[in-house]
N, C-alpha and C positions, 0 to 999 in steps of 0.2 A: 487331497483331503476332501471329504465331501461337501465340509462346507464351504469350499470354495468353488467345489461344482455347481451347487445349488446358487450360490452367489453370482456366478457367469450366466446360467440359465437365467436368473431373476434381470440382471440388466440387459440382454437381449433381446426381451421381449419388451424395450423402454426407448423413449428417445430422452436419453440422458442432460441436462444441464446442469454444467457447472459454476455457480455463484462464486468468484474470490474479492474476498473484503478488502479493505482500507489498514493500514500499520505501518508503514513506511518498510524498515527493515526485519519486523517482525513479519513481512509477507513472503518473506525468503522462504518461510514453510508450506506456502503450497507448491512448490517444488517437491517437495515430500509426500506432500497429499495425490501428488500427480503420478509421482513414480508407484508407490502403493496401489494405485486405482490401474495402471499400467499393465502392473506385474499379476492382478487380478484378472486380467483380461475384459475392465470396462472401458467402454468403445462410450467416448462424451462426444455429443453431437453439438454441442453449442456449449458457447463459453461467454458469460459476462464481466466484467471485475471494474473495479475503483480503487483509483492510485496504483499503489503495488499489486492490486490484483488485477488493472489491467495490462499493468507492464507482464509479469509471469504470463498471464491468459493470453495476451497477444501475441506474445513471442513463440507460446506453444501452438494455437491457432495460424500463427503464420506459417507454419511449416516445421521449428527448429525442433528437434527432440528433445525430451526432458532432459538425455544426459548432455547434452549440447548446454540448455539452460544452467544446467547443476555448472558443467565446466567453466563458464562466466560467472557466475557467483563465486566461483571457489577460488576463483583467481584475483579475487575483489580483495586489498589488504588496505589497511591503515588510514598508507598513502594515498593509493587511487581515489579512496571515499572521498580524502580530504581535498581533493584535486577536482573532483564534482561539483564540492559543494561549498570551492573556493569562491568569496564574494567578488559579486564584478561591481557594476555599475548601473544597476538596473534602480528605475524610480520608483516600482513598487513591490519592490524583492531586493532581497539582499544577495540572491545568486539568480544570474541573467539567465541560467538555464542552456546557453547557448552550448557547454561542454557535455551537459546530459545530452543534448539534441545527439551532437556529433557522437556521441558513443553510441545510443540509439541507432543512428543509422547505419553505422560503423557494424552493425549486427545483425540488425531487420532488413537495409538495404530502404530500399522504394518500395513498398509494398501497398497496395490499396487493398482494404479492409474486405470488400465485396468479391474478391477476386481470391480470398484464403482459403483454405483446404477445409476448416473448420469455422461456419459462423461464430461472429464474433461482434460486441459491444462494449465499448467503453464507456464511461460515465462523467462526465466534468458537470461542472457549477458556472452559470453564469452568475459573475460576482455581482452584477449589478442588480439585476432583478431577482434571483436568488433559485432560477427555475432548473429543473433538472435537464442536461442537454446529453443523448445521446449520439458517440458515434461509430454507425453502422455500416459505413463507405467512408472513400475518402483514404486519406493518405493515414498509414497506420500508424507512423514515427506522430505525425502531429498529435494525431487522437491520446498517445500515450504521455506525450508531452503535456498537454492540458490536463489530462488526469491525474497527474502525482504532481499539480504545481499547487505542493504544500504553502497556501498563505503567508506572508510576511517574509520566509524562506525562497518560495523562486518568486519573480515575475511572472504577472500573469500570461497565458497566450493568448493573444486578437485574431481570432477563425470568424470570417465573414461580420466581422462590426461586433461579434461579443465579445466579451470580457470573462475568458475561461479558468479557473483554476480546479482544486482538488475535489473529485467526485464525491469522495466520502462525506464531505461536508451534509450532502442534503442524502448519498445513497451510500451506507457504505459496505454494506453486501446487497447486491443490486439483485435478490430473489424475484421478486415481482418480471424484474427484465426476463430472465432466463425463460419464464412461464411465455412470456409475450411473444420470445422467439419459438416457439414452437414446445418446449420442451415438458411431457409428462412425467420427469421422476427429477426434482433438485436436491442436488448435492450442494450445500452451501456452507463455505469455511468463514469463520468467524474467528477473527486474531485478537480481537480487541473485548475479550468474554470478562464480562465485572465477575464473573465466576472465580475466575483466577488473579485474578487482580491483588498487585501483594502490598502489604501496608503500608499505606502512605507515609504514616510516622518513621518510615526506617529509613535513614538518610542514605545508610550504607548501601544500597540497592542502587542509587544511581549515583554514588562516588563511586562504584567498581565501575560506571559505564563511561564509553571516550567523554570528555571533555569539552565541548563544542568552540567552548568560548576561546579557549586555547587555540586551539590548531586553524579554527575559523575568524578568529578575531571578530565575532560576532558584536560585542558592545563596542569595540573602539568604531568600526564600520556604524552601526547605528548612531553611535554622537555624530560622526563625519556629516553621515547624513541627514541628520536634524540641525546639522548644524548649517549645511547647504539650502537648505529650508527657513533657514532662519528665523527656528523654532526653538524659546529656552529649554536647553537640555541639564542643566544644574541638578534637577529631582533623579536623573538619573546615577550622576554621579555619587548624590546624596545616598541614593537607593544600596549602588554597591558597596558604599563604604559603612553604612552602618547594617546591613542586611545582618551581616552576622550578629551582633550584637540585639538586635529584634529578632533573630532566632526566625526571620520567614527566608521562605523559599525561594530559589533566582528566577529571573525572567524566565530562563528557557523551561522548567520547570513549570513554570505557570502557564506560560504558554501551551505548553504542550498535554498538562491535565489538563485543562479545560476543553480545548480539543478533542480528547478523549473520552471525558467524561459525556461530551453532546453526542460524540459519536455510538456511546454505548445504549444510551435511551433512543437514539432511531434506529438500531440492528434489534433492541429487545421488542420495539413494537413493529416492526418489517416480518421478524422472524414470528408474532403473534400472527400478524393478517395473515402474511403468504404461507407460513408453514412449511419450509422446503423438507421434503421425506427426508434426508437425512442432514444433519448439522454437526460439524465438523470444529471442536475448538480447539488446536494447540496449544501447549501450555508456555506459550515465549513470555509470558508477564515479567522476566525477570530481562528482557533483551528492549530498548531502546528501540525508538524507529528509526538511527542513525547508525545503526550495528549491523551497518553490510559486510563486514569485516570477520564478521562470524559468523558468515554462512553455513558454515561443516555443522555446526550446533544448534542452525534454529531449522535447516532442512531436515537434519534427526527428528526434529520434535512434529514438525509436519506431517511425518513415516509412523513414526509410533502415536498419533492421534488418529489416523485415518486406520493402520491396523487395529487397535483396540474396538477403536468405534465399529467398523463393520465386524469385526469378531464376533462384538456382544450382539450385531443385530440382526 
């Protein structure tokens, strides 16, 4: 077709970067955004991402091919998820991470970041000071590991005396990065679009999604351990027993709007200053950041945002 000639010619004459954002399992879509850009024949010269968009970026960046990526995801069910993000024993995480680790490497191997076929950036958070830490060498498993250590949920990592956890928090479409690495035309995908955001009021929207509390025994584990702290925890029991009856929301609910919500006011003003030429938003608003599980249906949605989008442009 021609516009798809015209679209090869226009990225050719580019050194490409690609931006992938922060959503936990809603980032399964740039998998899609990547296969699309593929099958277009655009040649991305740099890659940055935070959390799920460094784990996707890295793994493509390290060599693995998208459909290599896609066939790990697709083979992600239920069980596996719940097996990841089975609690251990960690003092400032409810999952020690140590099972992501070993899957991670079980996939990437050893790889150091400077040595990958495609430059490539990760993004984590130093918890403590709150500064943005990029990493651009160094071992790739770790860098991914620090960047999707979603708060409260994993344990932090300790890389050289910081205190690392999830990128998204201060970058979580790391645009500006891209620009830094060399790159004149960014492609930036944004998971987390208040655009698409579906009503909070509707309960039914995350009673269709897994269950966390269930399968992860996520409050009995947090009594345990406020209780090994020897911290009163009664408000909490208090909390789940009359929640229904006050009509408010659960923990992980809250927890996880408000995360969202912060995240969406620094991708709206990221994407004001740096402007990346094109912006890329999937429409997963309806898929949890724990819905690795339904991979097949949120890499569709990656495929059909990234076609529409260059179509129209």
């Amino acid at each position: 077709m021609d516009w798809e000639n015209e679209l090869i010619k226009h990225f050719k004459k580019k050194k490409v970067g690609l931006a992938l954002g922060s959503g936990g399992a809603k980032g399964l879509s740039h998998i899609g955004v990547i296969k699309f850009l593929e099958e277009m024949g655009v040649k991305i010269d740099f890659i940055t991402g935070s959390s799920i968009g460094a784990l996707i970026g890295g793994a493509y960046a390290s060599g693995l091919s998208i459909e290599e990526i896609e066939d790990i995801a697709l083979e992600t069910d239920l069980t596996s998820t719940a097996k990841l993000f089975s609690p251990g024993f960690g003092k400032s995480g409810l999952v020690t991470g140590i099972k992501v680790q070993e899957f991670l490497t079980s996939i990437l191997g050893n790889k150091n970041i400077e040595y990958m076929p495609i430059p490539f950036t990760a993004v984590a958070t130093d918890i403590i000071t709150g500064q943005e830490i990029h990493f651009n060498k160094g071992n790739l498993v770790e860098a991914i590991r620090a960047s999707i250590s979603i708060p409260i949920v994993f344990q932090p990592v300790i890389c050289n005396n910081i205190v690392l956890v999830d990128g998204g928090l201060v970058n979580p479409v790391p645009i500006n990065i891209a620009r830094e690495m060399g790159a004149d035309y960014i492609i930036a995908v944004n998971i987390l679009s208040s655009k698409n955001k579906s009503d909070p009021k509707s309960d039914k929207k995350f009673n269709n999604k897994i269950d966390l509390e269930k399968p992860l025994e996520i409050i009995p584990v947090l009594e345990r351990k406020l209780e090994n702290l020897m911290i009163d925890h009664k408000w909490i029991r208090n909390f789940i027993k009359h929640k229904e009856k006050e009509d408010l929301p659960g923990m992980k609910k809250i927890f996880y709007q408000s995360v969202q919500i912060a995240q969406e006011r620094l991708i709206e003003l990221s994407v004001e200053l740096y402007k990346p030429d094109v912006l890329i938003e999937p429409e997963v608003e309806n898929f949890s950041m724990f819905d690795f599980y339904k991979a097949k249906e949120i890499i569709k949605k990656g495929y059909i945002a990234a076609e529409a989008f260059i179509k129209e442009y």
